[in-house]
MARMI-692272 format. One record per residue (C-alpha): x, y, z. Coordinates in nm, 4 decimals, m for minus. Example, Ala and Ser with C-alpha at 12.3 -4.5 7.8 and 13.67 -1.06 7.14 Angstrom:
2
<r><u>1.2300</u><v>m0.4500</v><w>0.7800</w></r>
<r><u>1.3670</u><v>m0.1060</v><w>0.7140</w></r>
# end
This chain:
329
<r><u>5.5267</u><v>m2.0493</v><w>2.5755</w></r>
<r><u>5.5618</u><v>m1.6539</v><w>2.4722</w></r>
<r><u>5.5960</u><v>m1.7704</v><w>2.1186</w></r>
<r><u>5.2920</u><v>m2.0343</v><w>2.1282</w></r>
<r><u>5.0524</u><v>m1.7920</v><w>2.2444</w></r>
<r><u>5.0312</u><v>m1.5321</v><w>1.9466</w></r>
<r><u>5.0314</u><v>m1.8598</v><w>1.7205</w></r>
<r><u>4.6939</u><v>m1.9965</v><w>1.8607</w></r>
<r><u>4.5656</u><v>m1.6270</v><w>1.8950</w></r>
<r><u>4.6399</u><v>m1.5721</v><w>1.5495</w></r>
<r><u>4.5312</u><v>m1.9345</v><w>1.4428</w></r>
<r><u>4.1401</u><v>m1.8183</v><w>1.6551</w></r>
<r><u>4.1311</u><v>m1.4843</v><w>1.4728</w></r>
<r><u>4.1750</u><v>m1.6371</v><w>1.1198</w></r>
<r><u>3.9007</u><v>m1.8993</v><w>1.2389</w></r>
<r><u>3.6576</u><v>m1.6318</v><w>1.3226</w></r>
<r><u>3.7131</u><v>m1.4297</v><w>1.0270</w></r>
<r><u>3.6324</u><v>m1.7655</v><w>0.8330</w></r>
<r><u>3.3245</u><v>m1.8503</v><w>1.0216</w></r>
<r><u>3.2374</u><v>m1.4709</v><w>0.9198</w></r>
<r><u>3.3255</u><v>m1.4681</v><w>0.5937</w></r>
<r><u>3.0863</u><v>m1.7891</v><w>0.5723</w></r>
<r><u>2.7927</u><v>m1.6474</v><w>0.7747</w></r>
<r><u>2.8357</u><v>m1.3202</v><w>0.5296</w></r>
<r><u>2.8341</u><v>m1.5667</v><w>0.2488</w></r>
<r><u>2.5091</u><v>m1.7233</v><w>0.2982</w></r>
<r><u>2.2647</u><v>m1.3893</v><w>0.3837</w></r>
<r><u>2.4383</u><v>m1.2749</v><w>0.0317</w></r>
<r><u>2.3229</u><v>m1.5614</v><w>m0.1140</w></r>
<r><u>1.9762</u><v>m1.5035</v><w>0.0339</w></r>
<r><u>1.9609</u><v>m1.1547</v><w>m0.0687</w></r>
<r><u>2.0988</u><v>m1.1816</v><w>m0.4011</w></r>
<r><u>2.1715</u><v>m1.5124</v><w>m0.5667</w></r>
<r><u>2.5650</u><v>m1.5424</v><w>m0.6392</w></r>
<r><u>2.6981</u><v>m1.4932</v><w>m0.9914</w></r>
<r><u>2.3378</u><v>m1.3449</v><w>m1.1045</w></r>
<r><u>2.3957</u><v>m1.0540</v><w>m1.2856</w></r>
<r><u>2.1188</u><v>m0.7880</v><w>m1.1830</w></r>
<r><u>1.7984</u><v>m0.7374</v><w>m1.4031</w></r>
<r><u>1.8632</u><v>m0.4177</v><w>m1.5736</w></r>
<r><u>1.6067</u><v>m0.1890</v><w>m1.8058</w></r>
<r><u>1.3540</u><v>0.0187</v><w>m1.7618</w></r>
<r><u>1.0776</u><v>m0.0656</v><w>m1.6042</w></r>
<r><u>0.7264</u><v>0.1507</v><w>m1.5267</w></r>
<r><u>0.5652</u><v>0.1899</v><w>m1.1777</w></r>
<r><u>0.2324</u><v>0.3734</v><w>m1.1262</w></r>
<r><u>0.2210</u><v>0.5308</v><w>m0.7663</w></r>
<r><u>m0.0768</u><v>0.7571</v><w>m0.6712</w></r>
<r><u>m0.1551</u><v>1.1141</v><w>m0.6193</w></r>
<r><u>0.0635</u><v>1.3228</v><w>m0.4164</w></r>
<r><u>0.0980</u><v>1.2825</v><w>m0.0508</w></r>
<r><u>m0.0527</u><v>0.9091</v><w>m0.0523</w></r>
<r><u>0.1532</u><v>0.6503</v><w>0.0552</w></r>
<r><u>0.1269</u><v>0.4227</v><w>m0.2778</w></r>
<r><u>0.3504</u><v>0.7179</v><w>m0.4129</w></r>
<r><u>0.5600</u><v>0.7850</v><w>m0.1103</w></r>
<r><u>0.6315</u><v>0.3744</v><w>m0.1041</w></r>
<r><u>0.6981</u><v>0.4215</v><w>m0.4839</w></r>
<r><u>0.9561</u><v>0.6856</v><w>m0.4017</w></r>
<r><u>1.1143</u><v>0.4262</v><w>m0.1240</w></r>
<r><u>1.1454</u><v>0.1415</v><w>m0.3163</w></r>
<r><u>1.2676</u><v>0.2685</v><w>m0.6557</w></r>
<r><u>1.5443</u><v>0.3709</v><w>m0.4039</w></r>
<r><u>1.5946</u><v>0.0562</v><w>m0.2571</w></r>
<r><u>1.5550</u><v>m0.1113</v><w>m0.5790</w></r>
<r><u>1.8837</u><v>0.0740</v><w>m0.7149</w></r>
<r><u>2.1114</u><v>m0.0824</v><w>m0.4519</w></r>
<r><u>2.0112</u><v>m0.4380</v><w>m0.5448</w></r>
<r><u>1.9583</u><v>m0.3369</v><w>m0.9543</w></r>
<r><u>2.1771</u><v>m0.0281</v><w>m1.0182</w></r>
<r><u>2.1623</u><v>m0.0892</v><w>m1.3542</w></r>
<r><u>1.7163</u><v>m0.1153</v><w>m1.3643</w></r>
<r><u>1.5691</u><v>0.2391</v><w>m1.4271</w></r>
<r><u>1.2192</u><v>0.2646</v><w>m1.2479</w></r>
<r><u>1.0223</u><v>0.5625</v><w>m1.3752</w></r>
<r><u>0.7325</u><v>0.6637</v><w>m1.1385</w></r>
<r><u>0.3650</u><v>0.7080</v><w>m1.2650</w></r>
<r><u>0.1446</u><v>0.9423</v><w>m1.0818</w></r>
<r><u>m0.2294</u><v>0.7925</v><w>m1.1039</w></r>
<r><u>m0.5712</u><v>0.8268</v><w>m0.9576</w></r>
<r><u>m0.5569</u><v>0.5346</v><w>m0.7679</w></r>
<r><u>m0.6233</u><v>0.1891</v><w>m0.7739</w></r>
<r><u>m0.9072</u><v>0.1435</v><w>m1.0146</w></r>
<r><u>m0.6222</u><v>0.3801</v><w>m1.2719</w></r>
<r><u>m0.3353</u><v>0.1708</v><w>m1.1721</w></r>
<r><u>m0.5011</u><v>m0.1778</v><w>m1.2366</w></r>
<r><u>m0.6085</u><v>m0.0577</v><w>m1.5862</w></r>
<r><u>m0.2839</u><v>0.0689</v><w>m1.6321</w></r>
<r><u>m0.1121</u><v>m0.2659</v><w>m1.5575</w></r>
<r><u>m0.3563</u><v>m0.4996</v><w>m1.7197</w></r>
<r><u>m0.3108</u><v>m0.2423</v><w>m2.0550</w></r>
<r><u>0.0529</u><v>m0.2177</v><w>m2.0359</w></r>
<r><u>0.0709</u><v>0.1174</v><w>m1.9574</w></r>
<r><u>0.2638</u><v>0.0310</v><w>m1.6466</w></r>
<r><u>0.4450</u><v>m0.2766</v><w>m1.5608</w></r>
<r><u>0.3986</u><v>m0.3254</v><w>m1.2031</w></r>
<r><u>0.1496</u><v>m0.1312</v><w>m0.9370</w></r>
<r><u>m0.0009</u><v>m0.1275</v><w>m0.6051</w></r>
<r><u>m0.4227</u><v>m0.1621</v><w>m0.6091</w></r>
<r><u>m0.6351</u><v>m0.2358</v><w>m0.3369</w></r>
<r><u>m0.8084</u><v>m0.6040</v><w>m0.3663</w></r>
<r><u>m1.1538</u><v>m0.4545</v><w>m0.4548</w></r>
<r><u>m1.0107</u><v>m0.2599</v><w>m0.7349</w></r>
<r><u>m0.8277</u><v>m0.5213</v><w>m0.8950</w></r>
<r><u>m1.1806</u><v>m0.7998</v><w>m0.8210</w></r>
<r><u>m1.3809</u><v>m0.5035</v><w>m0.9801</w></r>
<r><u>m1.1862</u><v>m0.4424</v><w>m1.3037</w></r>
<r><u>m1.3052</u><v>m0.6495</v><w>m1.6196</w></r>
<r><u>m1.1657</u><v>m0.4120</v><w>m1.9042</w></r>
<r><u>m0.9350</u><v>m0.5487</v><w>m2.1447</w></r>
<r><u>m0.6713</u><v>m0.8310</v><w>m2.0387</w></r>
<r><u>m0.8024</u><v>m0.8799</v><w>m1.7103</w></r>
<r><u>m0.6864</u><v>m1.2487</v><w>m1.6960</w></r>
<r><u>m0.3547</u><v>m1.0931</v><w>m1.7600</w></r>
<r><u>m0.2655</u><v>m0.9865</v><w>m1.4452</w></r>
<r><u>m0.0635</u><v>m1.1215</v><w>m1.1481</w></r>
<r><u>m0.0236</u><v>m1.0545</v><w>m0.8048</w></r>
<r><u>0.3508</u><v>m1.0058</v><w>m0.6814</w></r>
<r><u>0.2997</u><v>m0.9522</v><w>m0.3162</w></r>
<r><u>0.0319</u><v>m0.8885</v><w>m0.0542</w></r>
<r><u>0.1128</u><v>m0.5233</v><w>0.1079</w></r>
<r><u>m0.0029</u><v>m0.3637</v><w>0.3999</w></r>
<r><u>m0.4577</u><v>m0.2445</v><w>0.4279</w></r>
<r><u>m0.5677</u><v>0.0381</v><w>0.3569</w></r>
<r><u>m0.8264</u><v>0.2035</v><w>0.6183</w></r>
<r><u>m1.0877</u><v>0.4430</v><w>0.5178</w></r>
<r><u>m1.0790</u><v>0.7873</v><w>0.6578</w></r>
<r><u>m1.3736</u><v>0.9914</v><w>0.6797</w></r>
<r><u>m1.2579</u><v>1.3220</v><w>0.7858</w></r>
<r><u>m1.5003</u><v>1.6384</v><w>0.9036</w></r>
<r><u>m1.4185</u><v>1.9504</v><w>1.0894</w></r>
<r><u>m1.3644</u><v>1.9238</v><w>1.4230</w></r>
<r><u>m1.6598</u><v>2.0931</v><w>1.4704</w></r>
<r><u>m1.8483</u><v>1.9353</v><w>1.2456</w></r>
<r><u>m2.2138</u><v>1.8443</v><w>1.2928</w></r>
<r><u>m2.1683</u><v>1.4684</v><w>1.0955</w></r>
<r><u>m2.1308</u><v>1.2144</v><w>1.3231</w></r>
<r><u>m2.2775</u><v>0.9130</v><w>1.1046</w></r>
<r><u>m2.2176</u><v>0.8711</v><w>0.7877</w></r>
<r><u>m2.6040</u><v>0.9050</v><w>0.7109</w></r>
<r><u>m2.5344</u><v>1.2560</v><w>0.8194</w></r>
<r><u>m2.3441</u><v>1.3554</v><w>0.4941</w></r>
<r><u>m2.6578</u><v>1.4038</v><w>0.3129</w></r>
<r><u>m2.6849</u><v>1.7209</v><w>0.1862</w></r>
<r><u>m2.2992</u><v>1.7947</v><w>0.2374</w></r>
<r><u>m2.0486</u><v>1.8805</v><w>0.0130</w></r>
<r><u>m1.8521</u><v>1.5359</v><w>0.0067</w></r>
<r><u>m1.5181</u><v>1.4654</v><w>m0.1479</w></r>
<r><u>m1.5307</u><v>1.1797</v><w>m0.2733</w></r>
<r><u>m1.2105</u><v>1.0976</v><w>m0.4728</w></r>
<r><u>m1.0819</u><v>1.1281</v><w>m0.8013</w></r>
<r><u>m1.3381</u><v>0.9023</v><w>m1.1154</w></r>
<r><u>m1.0362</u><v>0.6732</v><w>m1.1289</w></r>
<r><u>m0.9393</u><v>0.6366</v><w>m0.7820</w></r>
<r><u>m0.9688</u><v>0.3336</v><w>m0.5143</w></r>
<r><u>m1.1136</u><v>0.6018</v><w>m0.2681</w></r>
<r><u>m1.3736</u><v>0.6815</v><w>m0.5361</w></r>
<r><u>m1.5258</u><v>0.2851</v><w>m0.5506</w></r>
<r><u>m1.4925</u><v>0.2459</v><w>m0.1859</w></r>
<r><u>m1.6633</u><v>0.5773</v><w>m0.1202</w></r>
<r><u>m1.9824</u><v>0.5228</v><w>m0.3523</w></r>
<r><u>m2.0368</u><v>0.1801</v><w>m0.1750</w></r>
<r><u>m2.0294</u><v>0.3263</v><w>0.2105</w></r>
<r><u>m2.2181</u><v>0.5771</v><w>0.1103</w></r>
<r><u>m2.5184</u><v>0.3521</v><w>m0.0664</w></r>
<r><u>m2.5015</u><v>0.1256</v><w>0.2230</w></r>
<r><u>m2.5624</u><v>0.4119</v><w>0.4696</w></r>
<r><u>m2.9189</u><v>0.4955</v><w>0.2419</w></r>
<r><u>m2.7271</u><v>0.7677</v><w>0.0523</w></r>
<r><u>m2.7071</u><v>0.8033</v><w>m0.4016</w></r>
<r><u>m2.3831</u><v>0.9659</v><w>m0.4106</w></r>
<r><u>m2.4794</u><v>1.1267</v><w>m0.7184</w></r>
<r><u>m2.8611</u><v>1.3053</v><w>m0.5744</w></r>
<r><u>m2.8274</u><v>1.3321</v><w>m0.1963</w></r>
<r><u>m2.4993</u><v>1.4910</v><w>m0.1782</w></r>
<r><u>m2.2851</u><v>1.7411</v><w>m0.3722</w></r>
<r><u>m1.9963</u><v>1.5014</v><w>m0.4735</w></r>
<r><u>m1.6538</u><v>1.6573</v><w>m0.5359</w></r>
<r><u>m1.3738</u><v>1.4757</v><w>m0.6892</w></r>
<r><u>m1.1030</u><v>1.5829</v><w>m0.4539</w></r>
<r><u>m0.8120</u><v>1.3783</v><w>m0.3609</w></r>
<r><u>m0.5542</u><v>1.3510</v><w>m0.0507</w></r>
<r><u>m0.3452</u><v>1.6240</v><w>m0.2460</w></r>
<r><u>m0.5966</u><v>1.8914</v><w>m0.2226</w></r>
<r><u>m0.9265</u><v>1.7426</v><w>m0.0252</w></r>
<r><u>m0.7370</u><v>1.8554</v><w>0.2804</w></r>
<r><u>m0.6679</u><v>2.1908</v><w>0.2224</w></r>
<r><u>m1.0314</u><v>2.2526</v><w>0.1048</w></r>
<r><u>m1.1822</u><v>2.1077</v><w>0.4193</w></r>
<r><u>m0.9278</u><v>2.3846</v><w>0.6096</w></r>
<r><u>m1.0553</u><v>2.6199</v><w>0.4029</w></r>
<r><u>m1.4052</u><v>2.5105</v><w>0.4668</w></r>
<r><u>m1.4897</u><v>2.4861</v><w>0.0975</w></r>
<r><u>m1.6211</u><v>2.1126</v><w>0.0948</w></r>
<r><u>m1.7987</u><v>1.9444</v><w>0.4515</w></r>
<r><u>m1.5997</u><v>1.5943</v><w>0.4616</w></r>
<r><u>m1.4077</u><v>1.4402</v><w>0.2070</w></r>
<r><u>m1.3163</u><v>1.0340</v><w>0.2038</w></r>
<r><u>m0.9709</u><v>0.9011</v><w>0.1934</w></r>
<r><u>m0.8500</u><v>0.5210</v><w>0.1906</w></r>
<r><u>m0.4668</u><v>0.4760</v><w>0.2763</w></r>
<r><u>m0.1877</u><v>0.3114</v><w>0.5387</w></r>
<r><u>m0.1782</u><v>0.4484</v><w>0.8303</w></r>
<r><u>m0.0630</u><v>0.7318</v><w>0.8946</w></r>
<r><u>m0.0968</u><v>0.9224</v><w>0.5367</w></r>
<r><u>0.1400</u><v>1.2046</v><w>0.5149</w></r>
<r><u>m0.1217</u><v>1.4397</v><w>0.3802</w></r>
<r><u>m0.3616</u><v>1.4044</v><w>0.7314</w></r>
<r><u>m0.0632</u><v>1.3730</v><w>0.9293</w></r>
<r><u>0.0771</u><v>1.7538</v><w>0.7876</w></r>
<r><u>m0.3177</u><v>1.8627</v><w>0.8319</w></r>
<r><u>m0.3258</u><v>1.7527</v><w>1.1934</w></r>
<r><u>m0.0883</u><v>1.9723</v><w>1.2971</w></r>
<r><u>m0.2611</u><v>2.3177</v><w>1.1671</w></r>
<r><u>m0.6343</u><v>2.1925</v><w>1.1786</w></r>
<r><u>m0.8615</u><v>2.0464</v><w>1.4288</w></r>
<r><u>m1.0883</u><v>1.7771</v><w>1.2624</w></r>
<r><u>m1.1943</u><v>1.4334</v><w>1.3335</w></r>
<r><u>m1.2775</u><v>1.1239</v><w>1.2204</w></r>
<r><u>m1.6327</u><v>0.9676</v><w>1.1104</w></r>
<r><u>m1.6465</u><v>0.5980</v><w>1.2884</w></r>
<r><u>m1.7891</u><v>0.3361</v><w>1.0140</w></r>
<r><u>m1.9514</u><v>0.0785</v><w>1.2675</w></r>
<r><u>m1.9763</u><v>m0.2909</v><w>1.1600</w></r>
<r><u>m2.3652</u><v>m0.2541</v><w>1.0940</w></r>
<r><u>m2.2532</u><v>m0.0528</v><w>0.7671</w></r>
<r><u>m1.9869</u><v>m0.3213</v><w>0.6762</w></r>
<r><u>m2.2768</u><v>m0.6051</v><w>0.7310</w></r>
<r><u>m2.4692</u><v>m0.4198</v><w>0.4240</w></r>
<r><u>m2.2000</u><v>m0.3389</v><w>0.2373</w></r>
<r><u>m2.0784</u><v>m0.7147</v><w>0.2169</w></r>
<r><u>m2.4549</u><v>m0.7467</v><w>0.0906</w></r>
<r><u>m2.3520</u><v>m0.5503</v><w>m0.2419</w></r>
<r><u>m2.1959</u><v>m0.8694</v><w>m0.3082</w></r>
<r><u>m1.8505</u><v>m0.8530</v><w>m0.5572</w></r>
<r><u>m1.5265</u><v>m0.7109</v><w>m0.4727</w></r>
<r><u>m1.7261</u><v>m0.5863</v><w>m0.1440</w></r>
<r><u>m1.6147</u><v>m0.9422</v><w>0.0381</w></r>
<r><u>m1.2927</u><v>m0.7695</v><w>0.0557</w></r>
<r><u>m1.3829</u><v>m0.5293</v><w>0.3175</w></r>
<r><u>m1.3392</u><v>m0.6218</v><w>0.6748</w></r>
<r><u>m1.4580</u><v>m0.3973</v><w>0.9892</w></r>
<r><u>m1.1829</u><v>m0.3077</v><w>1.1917</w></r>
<r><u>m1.0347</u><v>0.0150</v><w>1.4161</w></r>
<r><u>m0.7939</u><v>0.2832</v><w>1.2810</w></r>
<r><u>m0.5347</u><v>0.2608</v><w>1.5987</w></r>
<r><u>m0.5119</u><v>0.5298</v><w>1.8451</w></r>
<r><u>m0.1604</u><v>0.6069</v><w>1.7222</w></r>
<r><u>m0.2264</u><v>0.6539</v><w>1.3888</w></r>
<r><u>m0.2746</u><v>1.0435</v><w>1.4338</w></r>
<r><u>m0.2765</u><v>1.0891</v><w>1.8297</w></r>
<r><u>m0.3596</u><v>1.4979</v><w>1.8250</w></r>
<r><u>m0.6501</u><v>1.3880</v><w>1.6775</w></r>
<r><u>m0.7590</u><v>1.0397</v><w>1.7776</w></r>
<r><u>m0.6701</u><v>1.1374</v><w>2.1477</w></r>
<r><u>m0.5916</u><v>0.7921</v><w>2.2603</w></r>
<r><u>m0.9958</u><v>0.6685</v><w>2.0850</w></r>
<r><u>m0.9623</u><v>0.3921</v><w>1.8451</w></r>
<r><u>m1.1943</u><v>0.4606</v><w>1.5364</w></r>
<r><u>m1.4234</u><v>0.1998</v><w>1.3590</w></r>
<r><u>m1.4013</u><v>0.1781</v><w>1.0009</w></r>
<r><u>m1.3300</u><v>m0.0823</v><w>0.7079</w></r>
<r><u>m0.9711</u><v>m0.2159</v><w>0.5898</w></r>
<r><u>m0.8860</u><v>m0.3442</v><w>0.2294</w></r>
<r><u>m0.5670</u><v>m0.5303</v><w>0.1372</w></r>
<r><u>m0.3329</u><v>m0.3901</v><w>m0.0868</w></r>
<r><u>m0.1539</u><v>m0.5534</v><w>m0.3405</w></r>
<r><u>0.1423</u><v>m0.5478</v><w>m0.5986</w></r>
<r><u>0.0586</u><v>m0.6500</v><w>m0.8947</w></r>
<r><u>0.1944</u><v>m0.7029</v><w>m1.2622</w></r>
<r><u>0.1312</u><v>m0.8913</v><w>m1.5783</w></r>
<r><u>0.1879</u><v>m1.2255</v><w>m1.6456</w></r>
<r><u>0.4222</u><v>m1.1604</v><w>m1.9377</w></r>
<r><u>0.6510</u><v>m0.9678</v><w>m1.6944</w></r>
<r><u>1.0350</u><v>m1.1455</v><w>m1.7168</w></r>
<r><u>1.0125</u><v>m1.3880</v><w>m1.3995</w></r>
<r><u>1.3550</u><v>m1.3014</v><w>m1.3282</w></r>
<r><u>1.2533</u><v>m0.9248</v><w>m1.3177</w></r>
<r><u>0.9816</u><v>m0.9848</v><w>m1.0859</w></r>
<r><u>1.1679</u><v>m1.2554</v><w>m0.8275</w></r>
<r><u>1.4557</u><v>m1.0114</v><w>m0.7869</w></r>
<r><u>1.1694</u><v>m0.7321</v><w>m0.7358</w></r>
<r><u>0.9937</u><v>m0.9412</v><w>m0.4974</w></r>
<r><u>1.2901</u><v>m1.0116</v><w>m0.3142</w></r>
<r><u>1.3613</u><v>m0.6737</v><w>m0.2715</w></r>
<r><u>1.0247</u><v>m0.5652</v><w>m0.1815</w></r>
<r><u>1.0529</u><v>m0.8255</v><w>0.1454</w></r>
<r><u>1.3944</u><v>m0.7218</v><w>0.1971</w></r>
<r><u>1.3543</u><v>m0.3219</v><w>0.2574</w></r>
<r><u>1.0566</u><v>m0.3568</v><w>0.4283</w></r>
<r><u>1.2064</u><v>m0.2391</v><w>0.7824</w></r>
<r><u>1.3971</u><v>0.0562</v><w>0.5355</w></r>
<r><u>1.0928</u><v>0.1818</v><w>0.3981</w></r>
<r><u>0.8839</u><v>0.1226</v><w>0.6879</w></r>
<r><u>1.1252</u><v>0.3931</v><w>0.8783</w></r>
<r><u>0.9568</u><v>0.6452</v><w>0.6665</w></r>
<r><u>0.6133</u><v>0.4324</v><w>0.5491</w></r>
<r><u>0.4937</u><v>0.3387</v><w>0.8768</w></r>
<r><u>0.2463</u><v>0.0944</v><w>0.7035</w></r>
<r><u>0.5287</u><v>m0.0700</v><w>0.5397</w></r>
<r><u>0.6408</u><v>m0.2160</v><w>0.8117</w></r>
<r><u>0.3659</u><v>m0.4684</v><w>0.8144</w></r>
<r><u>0.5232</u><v>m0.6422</v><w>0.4437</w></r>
<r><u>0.5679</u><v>m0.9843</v><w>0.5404</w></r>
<r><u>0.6643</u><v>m1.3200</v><w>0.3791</w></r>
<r><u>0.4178</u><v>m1.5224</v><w>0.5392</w></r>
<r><u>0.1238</u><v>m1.3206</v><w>0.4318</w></r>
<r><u>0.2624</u><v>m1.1706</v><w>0.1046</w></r>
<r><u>0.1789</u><v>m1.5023</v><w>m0.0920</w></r>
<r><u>m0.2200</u><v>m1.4486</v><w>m0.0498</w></r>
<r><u>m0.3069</u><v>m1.2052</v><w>m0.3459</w></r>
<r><u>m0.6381</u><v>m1.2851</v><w>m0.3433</w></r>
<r><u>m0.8235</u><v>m1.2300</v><w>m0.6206</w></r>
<r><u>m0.4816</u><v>m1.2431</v><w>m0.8167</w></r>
<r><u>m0.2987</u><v>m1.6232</v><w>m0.8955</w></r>
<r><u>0.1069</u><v>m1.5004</v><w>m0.8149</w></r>
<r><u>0.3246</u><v>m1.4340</v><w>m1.0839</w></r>
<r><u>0.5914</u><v>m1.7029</v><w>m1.1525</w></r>
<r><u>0.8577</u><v>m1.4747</v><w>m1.0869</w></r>
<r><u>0.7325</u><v>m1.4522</v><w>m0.7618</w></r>
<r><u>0.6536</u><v>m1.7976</v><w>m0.6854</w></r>
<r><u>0.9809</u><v>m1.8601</v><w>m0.7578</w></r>
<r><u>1.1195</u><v>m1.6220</v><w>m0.4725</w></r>
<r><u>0.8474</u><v>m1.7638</v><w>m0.2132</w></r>
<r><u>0.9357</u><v>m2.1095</v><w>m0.2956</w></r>
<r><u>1.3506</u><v>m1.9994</v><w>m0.2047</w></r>
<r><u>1.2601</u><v>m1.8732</v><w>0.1450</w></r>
<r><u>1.0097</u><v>m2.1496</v><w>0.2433</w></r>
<r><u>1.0908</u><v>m2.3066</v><w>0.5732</w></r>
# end
């Protein structure tokens, strides 16, 4: 019987590591297709100005990118924004990009009807930040202020112009516009050289997040009454829905308050000549990190396959269709 035992423990233990070797066998093949030699190349990704999260997500995912394509070189763009990043795409200055929906409904330069959506993100939330002790507490109240209002190029920028018009205000005659970003608007507000600047990012964005800790300011609410006239500008303005910045999304600040404002999808888009086997493997990976990334890009962590299909206004790329279609229940 002394001899039997180690036989049938030994027999289990091999039957276990099977079963293992099996179950390991099958995510591989869900992660990365066996005997599929990895895309390699060079491809271009434009980000967004420093200390937004498009390029803090563009830092995380060329990373994660390299595990899964070691041999695929992914050089970083710094960009305006969204309206600079779809023109960049659709141009083939850059080869794949994030853009909020507006941008990408409101672009009609050349080879519009070239471009493809890869994934739905995370929204964007606009951020209308003031001095704490500020005397705006609507946005009507910015006339006469110096306003940032984003870089010409930027997603902030077209956002910006349209609250602004449907709170009564020209953007170009009742304020003093400035064309600060997230990488300096903050610092200027500290140093009180504009009155309120406009932002539109995941939540939270690094650059308000490093403010909050040496600056008291708040946040201008955008009630739904402004959202109601700005879906009335008609266009890319159907994809702006009211919603309410969460009160963890900068708690020194927010002190446990919700905020109202507006929320825009973001997307990832490319062209439609991209290789489909590029872009499957890249969509793959994009769903695949998202708890990764999200560790660092809190907004990330809202990537998911069963809303990443809708890139509304954008039909998906085949590459990407083909990776949807793989994981479909």
């Amino acid at each position: 019987m002394s001899r039997v035992l180690p036989r049938i423990g030994r027999r289990r233990a091999l039957q276990g590591a099977t079963a293992g070797f099996v179950a390991l066998g099958l995510l591989l093949w869900w992660l990365v297709p066996l005997g599929e030699a990895p895309p390699s190349g060079t491809i271009r990704f434009s980000t967004g100005t420093k200390a937004g999260v498009y390029q803090e997500y563009g830092w995380r995912l060329r990373s994660e990118l390299d595990k899964d394509m070691p041999n695929l070189k992914v050089r970083l763009m710094t960009s305006d924004g969204s309206q600079e990043n779809v023109a960049r795409v659709a141009t083939g200055g850059a080869d794949f990009t994030i853009a909020a929906a507006d941008a990408v409904e409101a672009y009609t330069g050349p080879d519009a009807d070239g471009l493809r959506g890869v994934a739905r993100l995370y929204d964007d939330y606009v951020q209308l930040v003031v001095p704490s002790d500020s005397d705006v507490r609507t946005v009507a109240d910015l006339e006469g202020k110096r306003v940032a209002i984003g870089p010409p190029h930027s997603g902030v920028r077209l956002i910006a112009n349209r609250v602004l018009k449907a709170a009564g205000i020209d953007a170009k005659k009742d304020i003093t516009p400035l064309s600060d970003g997230i990488d300096i608007g903050p610092a200027r507000l500290k140093r009180g050289e504009i009155d309120a600047f406009f932002w539109s990012g995941g939540l939270p964005t690094q650059g308000l997040r490093k403010l909050s800790a040496t600056y008291a300011f708040r946040f201008v609410p955008i009630g739904t009454d402004l959202v109601a006239k700005l879906h009335q500008q008609g266009g890319a303005s159907r994809y702006y829905r009211a919603t309410n910045m969460p009160e963890s999304a900068y708690p020194s600040v927010q002190k446990g308050s919700t905020v109202a404002t507006i929320a825009v999808s973001n997307l990832l888009i490319t062209r439609k000549d991209v290789d489909p086997r590029l872009t499957e493997w890249l969509t793959r990976a994009v769903l695949k990190s998202r708890d990764d990334i999200g560790e660092r890009v809190h907004s990330a962590q809202l990537v998911d396959v069963r809303t990443a299909i809708y890139t509304d206004p954008l039909d998906l790329h085949e590459g990407a269709q083909r990776y949807y279609s793989s994981v479909k229940p």
